[in-house]
N, C-alpha and C positions, 0 to 999 in steps of 0.2 A: 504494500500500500504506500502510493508515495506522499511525503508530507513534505511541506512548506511551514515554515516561522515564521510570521508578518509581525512586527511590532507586538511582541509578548501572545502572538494568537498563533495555536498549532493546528493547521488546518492538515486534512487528510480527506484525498481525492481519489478516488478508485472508480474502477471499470469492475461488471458483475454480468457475465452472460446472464441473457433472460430466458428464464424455465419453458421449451415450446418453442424458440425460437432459435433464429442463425443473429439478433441482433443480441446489443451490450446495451445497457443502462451505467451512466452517471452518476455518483454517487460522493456526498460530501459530510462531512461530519467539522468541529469545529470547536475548538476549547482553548482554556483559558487556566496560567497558574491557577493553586489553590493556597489556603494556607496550609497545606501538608505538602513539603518540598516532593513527598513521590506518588501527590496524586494531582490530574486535570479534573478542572469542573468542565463539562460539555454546555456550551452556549449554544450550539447549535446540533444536534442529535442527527446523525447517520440518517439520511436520508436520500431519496430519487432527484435529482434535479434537471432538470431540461429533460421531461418528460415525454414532450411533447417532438423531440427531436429524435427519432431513429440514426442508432449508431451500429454502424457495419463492422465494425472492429474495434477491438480491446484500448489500441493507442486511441483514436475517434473518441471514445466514451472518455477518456482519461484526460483529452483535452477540452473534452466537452467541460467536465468537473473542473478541471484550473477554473476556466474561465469562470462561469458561474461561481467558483468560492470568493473569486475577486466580486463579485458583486454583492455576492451576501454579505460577504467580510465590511464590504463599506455600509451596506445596510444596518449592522451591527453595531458599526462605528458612529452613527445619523446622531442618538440619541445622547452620545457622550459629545458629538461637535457643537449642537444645541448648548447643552451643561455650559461647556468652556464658554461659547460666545456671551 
């Protein structure tokens, strides 16, 4: 599963053939230190994204999920840029 660090957020992006099918689904999950140095809290829970998008191969799905984690990620981010301003 490949993961990514953005600014203290450990995101992990994976590709998951679909059950019945020759295509892959997208998938991202998305967390955040805790206060126990050897555990994450999950801010964002393993899930399907860009659902809507049929991926024909394992790399396909897998850049489907970057991309999309980059949008969650700032999604995520909206409510704390609010805070600061």
């Amino acid at each position: 599963m490949p993961t990514k660090n953005v600014d203290g957020y450990q995101i992990d992006f994976t590709a998951e053939a679909l059950p019945g099918t020759d295509q892959w689904g997208a998938f991202v999950a998305i967390f955040v230190p805790s206060d126990n140095p050897m555990h994450m809290d999950e801010v964002y829970p393993k899930q399907r994204v860009v659902a809507d998008v049929p991926c024909a191969s394992e790399a396909e799905a897998q850049s489907q999920a970057e991309q999309a984690a980059a949008t969650i990620l700032d999604q995520l981010r909206a409510p704390q840029k609010l805070a600061d301003d």
